[in-house]
DRENLOVO-281074 format. One record per atom (N, C-alpha, C, O, CB): residue in one letter; x, z negated, y negated. Coordinates in steps of 0.05 Angstrom, whole numbers, plus 5000, padded with zeros to 4 digits. Each point is the difference from the previous one (the first is absolute). Glycine has a CB too. Layout:
<pts>
AXZY;...
</pts>
This chain:
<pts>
X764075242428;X499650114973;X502350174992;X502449945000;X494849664988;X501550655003;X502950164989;X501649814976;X499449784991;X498150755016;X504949664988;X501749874969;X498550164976;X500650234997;X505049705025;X493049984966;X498450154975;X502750064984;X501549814998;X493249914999;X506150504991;X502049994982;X502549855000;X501349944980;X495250165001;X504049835043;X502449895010;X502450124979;X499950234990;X498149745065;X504349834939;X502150084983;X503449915021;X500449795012;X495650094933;X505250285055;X501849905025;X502749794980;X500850114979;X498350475064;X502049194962;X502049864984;X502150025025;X499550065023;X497549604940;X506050275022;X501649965019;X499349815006;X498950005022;X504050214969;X497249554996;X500149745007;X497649794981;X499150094980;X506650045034;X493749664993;X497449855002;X500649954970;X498249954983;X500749835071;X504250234940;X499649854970;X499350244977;X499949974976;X503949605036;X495950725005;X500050174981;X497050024990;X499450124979;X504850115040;X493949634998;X497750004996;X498149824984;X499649775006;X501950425027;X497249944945;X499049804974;X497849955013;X498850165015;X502950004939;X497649525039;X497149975008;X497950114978;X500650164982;X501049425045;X496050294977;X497050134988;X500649754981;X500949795009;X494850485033;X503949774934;X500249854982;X496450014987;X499350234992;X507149875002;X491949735004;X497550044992;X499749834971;X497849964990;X500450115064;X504449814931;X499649944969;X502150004995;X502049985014;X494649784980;X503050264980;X502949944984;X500749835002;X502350034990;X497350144984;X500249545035;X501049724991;X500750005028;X499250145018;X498149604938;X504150095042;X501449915027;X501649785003;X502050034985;X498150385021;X500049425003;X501149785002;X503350004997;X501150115019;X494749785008;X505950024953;X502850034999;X501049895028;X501550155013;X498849794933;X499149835065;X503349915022;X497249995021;X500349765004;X505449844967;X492650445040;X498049855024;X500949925020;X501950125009;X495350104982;X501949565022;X502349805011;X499550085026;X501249845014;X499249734954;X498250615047;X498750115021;X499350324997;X497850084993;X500549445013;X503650645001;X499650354997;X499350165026;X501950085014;X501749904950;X494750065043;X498650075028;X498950374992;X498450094984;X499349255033;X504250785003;X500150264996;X498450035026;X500149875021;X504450234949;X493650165023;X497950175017;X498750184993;X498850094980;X500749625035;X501350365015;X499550315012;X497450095010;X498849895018;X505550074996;X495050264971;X497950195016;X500350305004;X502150114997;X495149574987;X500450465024;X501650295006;X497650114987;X499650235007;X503849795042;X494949884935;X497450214984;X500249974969;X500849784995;X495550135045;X503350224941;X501350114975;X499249794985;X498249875010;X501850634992;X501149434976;X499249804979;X496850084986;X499349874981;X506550055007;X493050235019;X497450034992;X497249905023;X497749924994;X505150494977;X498349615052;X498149925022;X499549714993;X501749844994;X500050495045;X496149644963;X498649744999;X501149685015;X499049784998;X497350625001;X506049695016;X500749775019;X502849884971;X500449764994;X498250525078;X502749934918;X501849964982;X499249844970;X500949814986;X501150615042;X495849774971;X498649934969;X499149725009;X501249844986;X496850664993;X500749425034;X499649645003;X501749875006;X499749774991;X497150255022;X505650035002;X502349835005;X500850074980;X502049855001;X498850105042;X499450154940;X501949984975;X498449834980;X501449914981;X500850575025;X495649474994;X497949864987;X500649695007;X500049814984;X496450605020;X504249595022;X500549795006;X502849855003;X500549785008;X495650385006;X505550064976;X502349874998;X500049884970;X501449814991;X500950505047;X495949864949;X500249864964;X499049675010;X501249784997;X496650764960;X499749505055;X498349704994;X501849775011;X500149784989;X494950435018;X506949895023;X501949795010;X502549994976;X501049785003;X497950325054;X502150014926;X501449994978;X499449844986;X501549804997;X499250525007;X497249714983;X498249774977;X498949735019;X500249774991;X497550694973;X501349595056;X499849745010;X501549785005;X499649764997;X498250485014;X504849934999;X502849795005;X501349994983;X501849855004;X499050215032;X499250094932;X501649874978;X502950144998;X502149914989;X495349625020;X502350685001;X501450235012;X503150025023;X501950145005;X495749984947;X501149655057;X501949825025;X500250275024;X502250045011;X495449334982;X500450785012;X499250155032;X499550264979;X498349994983;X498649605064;X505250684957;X500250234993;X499950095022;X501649915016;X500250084948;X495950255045;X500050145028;X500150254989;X498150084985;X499349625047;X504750444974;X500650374976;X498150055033;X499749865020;X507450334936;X492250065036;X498850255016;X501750215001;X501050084978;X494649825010;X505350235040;X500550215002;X498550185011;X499149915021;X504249904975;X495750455000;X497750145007;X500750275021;X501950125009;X495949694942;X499950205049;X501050365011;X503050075030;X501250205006;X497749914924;X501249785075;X502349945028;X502350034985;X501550165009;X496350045034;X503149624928;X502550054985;X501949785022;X502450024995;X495650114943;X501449645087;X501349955005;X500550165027;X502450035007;X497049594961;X499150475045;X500250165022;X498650075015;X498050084987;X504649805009;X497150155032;X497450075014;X498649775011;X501549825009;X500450595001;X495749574993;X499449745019;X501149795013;X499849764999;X498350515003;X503650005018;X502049945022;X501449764989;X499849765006;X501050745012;X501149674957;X501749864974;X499149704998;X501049795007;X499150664963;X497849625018;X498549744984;X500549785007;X501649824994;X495050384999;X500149885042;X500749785018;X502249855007;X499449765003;X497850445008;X505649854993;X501950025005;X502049784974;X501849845006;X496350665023;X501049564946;X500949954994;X499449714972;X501449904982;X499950595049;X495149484985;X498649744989;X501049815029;X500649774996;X494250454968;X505349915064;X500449885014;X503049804999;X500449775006;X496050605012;X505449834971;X502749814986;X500449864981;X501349795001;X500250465011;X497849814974;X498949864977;X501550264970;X499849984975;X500349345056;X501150844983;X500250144974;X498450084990;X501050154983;X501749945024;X494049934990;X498049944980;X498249765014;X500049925023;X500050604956;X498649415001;X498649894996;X496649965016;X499449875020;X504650234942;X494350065021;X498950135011;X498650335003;X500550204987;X500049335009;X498050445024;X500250355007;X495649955019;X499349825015;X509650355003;X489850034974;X498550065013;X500050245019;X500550244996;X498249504973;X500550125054;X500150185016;X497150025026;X499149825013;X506650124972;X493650325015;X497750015015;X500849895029;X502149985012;X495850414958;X498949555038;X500249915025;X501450105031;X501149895019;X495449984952;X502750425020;X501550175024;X503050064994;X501750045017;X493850204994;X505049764960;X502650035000;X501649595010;X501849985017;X497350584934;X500249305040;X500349765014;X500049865025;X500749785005;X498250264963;X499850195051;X499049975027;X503549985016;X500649845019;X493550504975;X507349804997;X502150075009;X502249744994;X502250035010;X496150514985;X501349274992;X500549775001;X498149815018;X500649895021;X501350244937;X496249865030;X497949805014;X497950125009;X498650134985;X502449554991;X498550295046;X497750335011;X496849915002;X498050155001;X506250095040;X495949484960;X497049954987;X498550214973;X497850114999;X504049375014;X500750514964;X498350094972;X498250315007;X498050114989;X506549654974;X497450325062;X497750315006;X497049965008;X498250164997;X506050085024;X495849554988;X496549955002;X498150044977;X497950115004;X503549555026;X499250264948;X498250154984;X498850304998;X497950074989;X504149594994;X500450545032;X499950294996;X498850045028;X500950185014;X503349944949;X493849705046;X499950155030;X497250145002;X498049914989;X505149705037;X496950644989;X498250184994;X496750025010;X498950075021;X505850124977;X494649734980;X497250054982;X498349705006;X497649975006;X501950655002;X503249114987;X498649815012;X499749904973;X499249775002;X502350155048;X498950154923;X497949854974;X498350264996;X500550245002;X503249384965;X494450255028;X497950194981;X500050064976;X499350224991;X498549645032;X503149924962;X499050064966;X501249784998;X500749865019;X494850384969;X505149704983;X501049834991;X498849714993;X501249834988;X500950575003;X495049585020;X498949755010;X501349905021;X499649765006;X496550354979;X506050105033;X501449815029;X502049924994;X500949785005;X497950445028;X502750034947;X503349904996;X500049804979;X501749855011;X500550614999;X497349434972;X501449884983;X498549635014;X501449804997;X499350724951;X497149475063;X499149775011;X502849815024;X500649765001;X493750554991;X506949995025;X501749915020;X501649954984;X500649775000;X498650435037;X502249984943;X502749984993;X500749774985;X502349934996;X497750525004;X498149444993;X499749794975;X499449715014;X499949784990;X498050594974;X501849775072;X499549745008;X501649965023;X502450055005;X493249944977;X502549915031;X502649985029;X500950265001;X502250014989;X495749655046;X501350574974;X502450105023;X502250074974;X502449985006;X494450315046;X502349804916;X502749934980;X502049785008;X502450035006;X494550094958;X501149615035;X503049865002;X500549955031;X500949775006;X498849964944;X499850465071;X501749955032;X502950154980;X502349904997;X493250215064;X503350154929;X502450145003;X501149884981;X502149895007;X497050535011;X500249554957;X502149864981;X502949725023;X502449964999;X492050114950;X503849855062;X501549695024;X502150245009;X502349984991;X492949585037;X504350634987;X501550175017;X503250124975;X502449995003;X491650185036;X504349954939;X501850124977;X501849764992;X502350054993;X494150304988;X502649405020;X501949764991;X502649965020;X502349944993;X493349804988;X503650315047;X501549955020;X502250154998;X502149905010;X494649975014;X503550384964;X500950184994;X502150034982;X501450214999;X495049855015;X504149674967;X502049874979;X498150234969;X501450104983;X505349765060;X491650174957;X498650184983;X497449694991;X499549825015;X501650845017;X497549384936;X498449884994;X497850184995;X500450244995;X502649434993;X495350265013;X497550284989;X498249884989;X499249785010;X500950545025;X498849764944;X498549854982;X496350065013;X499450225011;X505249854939;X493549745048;X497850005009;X498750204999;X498950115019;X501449534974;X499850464978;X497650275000;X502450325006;X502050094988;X493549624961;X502950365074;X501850385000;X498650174981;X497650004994;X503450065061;X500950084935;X498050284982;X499950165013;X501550025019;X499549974942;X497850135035;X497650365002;X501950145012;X501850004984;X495050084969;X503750025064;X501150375003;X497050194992;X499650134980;X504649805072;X493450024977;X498450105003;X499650165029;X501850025017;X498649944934;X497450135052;X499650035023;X500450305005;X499550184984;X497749405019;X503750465023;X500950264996;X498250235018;X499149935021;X505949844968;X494750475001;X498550195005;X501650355011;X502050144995;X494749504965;X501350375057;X501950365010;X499650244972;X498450014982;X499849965086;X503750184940;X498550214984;X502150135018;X502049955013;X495549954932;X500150455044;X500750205021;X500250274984;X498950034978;X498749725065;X504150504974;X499350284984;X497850155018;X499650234991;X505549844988;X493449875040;X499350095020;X496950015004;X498650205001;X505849665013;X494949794988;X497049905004;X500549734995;X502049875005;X496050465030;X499349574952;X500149764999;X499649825023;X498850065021;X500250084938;X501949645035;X500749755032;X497049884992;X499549844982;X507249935025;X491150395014;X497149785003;X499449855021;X497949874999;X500250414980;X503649725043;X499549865026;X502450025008;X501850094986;X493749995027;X504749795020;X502250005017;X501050324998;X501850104987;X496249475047;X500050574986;X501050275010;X501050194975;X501250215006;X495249765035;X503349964931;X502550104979;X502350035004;X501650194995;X496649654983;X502149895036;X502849944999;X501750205020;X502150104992;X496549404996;X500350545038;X501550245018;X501750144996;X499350234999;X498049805011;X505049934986;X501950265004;X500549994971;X501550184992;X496650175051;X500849434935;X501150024972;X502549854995;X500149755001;X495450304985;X506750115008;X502449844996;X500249974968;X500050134979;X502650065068;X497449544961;X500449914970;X502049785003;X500449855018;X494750254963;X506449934988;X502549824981;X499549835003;X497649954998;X503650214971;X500749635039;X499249695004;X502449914991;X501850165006;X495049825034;X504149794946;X503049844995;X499949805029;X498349905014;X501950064921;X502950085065;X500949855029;X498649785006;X500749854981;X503550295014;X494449725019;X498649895011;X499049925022;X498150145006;X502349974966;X500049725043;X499149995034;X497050005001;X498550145013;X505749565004;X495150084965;X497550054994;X497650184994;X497749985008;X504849774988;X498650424989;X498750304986;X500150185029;X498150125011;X504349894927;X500249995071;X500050225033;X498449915005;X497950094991;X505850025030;X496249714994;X497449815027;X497950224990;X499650235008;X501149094996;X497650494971;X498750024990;X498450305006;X498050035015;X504549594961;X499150615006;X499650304992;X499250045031;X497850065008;X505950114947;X499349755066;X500550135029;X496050045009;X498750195006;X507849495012;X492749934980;X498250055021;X497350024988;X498049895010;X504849895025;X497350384939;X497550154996;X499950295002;X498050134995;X501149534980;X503350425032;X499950245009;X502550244980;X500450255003;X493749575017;X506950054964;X501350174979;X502849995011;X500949855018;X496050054938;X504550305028;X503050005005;X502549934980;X501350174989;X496750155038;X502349404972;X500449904975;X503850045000;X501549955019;X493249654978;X505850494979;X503350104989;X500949794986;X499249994976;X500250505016;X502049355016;X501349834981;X503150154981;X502250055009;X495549525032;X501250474934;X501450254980;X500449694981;X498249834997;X498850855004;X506249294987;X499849904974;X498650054984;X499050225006;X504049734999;X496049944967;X498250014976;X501150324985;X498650194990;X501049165002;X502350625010;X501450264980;X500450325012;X501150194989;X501849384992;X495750405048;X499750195014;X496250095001;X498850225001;X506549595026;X494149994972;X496450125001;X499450174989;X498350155010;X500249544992;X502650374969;X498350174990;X500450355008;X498350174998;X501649424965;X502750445046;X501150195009;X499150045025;X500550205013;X502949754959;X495449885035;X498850005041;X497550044995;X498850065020;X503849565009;X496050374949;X496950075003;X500350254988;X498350155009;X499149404989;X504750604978;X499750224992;X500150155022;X498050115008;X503549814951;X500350085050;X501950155028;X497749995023;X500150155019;X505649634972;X492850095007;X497250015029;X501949855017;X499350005024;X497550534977;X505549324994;X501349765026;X498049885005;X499250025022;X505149864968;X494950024998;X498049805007;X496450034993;X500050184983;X504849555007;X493350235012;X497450074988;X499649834979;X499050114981;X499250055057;X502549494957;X499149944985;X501649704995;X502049955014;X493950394996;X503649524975;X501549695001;X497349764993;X497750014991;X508150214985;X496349555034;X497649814991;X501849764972;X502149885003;X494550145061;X502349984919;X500949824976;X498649794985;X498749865016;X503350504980;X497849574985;X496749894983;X500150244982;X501550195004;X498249214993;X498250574980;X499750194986;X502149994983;X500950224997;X494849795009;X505349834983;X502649924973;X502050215010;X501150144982;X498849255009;X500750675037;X501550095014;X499750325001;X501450204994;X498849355026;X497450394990;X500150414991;X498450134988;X498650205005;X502749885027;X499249704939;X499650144973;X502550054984;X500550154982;X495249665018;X506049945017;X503850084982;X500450165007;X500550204986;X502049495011;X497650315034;X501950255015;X498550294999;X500950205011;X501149435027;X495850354947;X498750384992;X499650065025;X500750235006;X502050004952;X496149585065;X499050165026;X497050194995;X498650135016;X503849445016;X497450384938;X498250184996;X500250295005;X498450175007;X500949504968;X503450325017;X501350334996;X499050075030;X498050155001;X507249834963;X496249915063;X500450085021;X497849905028;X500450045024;X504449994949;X492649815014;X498149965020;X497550034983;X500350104978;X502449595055;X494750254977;X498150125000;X497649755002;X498249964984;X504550505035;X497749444996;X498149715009;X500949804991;X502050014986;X496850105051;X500049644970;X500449754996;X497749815005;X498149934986;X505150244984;X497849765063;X497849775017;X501049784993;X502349915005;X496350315037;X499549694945;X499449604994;X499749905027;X497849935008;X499050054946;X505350005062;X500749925029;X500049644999;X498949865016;X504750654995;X497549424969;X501349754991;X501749975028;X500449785008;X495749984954;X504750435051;X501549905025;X502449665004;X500949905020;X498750734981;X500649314976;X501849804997;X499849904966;X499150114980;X504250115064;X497649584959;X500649804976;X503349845001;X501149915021;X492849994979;X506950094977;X502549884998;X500350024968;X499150144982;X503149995069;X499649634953;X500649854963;X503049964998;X501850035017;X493549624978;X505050264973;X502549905006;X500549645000;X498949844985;X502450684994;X500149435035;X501249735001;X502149924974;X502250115000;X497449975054;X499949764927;X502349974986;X502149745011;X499049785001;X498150454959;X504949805046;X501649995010;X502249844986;X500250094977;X498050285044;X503349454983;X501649814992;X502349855016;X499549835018;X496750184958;X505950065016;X502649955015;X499749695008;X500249854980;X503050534991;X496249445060;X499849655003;X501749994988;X498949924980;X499749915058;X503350194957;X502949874989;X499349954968;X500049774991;X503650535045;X495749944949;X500450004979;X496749814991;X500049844981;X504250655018;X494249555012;X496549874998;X501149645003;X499649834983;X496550675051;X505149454990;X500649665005;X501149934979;X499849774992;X501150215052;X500850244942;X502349944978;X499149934972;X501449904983;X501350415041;X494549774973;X497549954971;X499249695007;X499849895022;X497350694971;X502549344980;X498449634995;X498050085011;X499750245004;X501349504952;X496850025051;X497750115008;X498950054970;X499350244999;X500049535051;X500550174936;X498950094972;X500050354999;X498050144995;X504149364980;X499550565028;X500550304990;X499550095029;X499450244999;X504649764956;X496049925070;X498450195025;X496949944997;X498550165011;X505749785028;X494549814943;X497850075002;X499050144973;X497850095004;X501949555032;X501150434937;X499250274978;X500850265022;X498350185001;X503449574940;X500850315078;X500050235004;X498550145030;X499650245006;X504449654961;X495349865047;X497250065016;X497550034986;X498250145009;X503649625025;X497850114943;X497049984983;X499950364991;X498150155002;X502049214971;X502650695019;X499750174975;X499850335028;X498750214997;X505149424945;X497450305073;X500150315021;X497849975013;X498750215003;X506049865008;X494649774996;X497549955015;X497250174984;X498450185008;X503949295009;X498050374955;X498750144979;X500050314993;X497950114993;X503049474993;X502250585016;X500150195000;X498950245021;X499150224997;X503949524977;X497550095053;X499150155026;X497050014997;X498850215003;X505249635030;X494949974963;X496749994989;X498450264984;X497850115006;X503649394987;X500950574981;X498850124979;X501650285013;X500650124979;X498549474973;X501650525063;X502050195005;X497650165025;X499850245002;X506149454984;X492650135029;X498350045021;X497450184977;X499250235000;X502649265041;X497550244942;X497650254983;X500550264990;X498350174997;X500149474988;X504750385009;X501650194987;X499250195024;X498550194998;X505649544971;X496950215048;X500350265020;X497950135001;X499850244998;X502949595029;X494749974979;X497150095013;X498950234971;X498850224999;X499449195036;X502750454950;X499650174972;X501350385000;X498950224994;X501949184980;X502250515035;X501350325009;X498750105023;X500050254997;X504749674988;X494450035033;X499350075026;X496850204980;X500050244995;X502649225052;X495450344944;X498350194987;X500150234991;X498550205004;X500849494992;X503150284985;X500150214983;X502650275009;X500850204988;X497149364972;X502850355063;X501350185006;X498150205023;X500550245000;X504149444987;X493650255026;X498650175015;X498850164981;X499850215012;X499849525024;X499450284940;X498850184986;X502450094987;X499250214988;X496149615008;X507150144999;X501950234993;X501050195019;X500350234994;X501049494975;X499550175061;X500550155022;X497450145004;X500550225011;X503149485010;X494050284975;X497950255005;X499850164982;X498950215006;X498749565018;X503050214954;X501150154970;X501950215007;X500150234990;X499949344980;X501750325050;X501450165012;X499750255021;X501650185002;X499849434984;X496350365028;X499550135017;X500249825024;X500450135021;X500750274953;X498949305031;X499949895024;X497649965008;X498749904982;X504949935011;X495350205024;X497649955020;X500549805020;X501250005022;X497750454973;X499249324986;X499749745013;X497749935017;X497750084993;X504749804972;X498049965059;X497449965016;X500949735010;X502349944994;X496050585022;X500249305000;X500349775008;X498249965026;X497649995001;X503649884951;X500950085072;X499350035030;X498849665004;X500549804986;X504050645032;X493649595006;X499849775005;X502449885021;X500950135019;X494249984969;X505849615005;X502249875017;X499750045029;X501950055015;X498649624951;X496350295046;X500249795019;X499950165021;X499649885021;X498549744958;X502350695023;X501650145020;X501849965005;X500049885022;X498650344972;X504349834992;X501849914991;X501349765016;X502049995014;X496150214948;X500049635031;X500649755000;X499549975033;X502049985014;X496749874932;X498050155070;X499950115017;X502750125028;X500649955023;X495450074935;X505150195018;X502750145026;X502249914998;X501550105018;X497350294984;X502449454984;X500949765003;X499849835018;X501349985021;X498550104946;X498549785026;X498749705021;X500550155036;X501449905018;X492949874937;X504050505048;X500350125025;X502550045007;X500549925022;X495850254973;X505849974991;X502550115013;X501849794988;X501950074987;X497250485017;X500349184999;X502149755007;X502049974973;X502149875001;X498150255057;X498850014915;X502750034977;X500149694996;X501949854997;X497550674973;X496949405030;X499549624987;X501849775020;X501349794996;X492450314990;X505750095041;X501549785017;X503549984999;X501549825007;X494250255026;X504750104960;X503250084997;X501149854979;X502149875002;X497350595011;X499449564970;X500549844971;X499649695003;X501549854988;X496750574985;X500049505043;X498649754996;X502249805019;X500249765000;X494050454992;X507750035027;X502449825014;X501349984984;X500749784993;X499650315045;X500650144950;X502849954969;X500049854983;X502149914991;X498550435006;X496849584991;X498449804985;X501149754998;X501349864985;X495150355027;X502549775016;X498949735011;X497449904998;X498350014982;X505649895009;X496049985037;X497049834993;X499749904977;X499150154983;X500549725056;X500949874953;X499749834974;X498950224983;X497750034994;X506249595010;X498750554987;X499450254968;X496650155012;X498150014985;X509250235000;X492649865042;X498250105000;X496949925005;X498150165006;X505850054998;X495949554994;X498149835003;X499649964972;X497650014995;X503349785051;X500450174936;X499549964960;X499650225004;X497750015009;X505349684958;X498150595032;X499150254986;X496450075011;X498250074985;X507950135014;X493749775031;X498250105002;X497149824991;X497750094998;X505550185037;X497749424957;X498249814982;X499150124971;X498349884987;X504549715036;X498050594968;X499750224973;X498750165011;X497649984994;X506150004981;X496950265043;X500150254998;X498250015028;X499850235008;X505149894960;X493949715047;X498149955019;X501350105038;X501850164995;X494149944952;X504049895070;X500850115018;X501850315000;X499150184986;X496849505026;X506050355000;X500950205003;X501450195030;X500650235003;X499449534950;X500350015065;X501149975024;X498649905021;X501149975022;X502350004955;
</pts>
């Protein structure tokens, strides 16, 4: 995920959290600072801030969790890094960006193996959620049951729209660093550029690249309207965020106050998922407002050249058996 309006601080204390009321608890006997990198208006903030009031009033204002938004503590990289020490608290972080700790969480993003969101939220909520949550624990990391929304992500192009395999040929498209996303792009035939977030838009003006793949939230911030033309409902991948919690500082809560602040995020990740499906609607009819030209390919080509040129079997060693025996219990055969 890019930094939406990222603000740069010297240092962590220069950075104010999201304050969502006036009242605030004078001394709270528990102050749990967290990090995200998407603006205090995105839907993942507005419920966790919702939910930091209700864990406030629930505990009697014992458990203060400030919000810091928008990458005021740093980059991902940062973040991770620094829920992993415990200099915050907690921090969400998507699955592929998490992979790089624990390389299970990339299984959710693997390519075009959910359909719709009748596959993802059944797994995530069930087993293969909690393999990886077991794996994320191992990790000295806590993760709370329910993941929220990113969304599923889609190509868009300046060129032609992506309706089958043979689109893909010779189309180099923006990808964020990823082992996964290469494989993937490599063996359907495209020529995938792994460009930082803050370079794309300048790589699709410039014709570097033909096109990128994002969700919609994504390139409706970044105005890839300005600089592409299409937009295939590929759903090539799915990924959420994990909210995330320092073991140290989580073992360190009564159980009283770990179970209001699993009730209350859990709750939030819930209402944050309708939130999204809600932006996802209404942003395809503003990006065609725009001049985007949307179409929606069938998967199971796709899916198809995959299975043939060995990407399922490749993955399903990195996996592991166990993980890939739950995923494909959802998402039906793949290998």
């Amino acid at each position: 995920m890019p930094k939406f309006g990222r603000r740069t601080f010297a240092s962590t204390a220069l950075a104010a959290p999201l304050v969502f009321s006036t009242t605030r608890a004078q001394a709270a006997e528990f102050v749990f600072k967290y990090g995200n990198n998407v603006p205090d208006t995105y839907p993942l903030n507005v419920r966790v801030g919702q939910a930091a009031e209700r864990i406030r009033s629930a505990t009697n204002g014992r458990f203060d969790l400030q919000i810091f938004p928008a990458g005021q503590l740093g980059t991902d990289t940062d973040m991770l890094s620094q829920v992993r020490s415990g200099a915050i608290d907690f921090y969400t972080a998507s699955g592929l960006v998490l992979s790089t700790l624990v390389p299970l969480t990339a299984i959710n993003a693997l390519g075009f193996a959910f359909r719709d969101y009748s596959q993802v939220w059944p797994a995530m909520d069930g087993k293969l959620g909690a393999l990886i949550r077991t794996k994320i624990d191992g990790a000295g990391l806590h993760a709370m049951d329910k993941i929220f929304d990113i969304g599923f992500r889609e190509v868009s192009s300046s060129t032609h729209p992506i309706t089958d395999p043979d689109s893909f040929k010779g189309f180099k498209v923006r990808i964020p660093p990823s082992q996964l996303g290469v494989s993937m792009f490599k063996a359907l035939g495209a020529s995938p550029a792994t460009l930082n977030f803050a370079e794309a838009y300048t790589a699709l003006q410039t014709h570097v690249v033909d096109g990128q793949e994002n969700p919609l939230s994504i390139i409706d911030t970044a105005k890839f309207s300005e600089v592409q033309k299409y937009v295939s409902m590929t759903n090539h991948m799915w990924d959420g965020y994990w909210m995330l919690c320092n073991g140290r500082s989580w073992k360190g809560l009564p159980d009283d106050i770990q179970a209001v602040v699993t009730r209350e995020l859990n709750r939030a990740a819930e209402e944050d998922r309708a939130d999204i499906a809600a932006l996802d609607a209404s942003l395809k009819a503003r990006l065609e407002s725009q001049g985007m030209v949307f179409n929606t390919p069938d998967p199971e080509p796709f899916r198809a050249i995959l299975k043939r040129d060995g990407f399922y079997d490749q993955w399903r060693k990195t996996f592991g058996e166990d993980a890939w025996q739950v995923m494909e219990s959802y998402v039906g055969r793949l290998s």
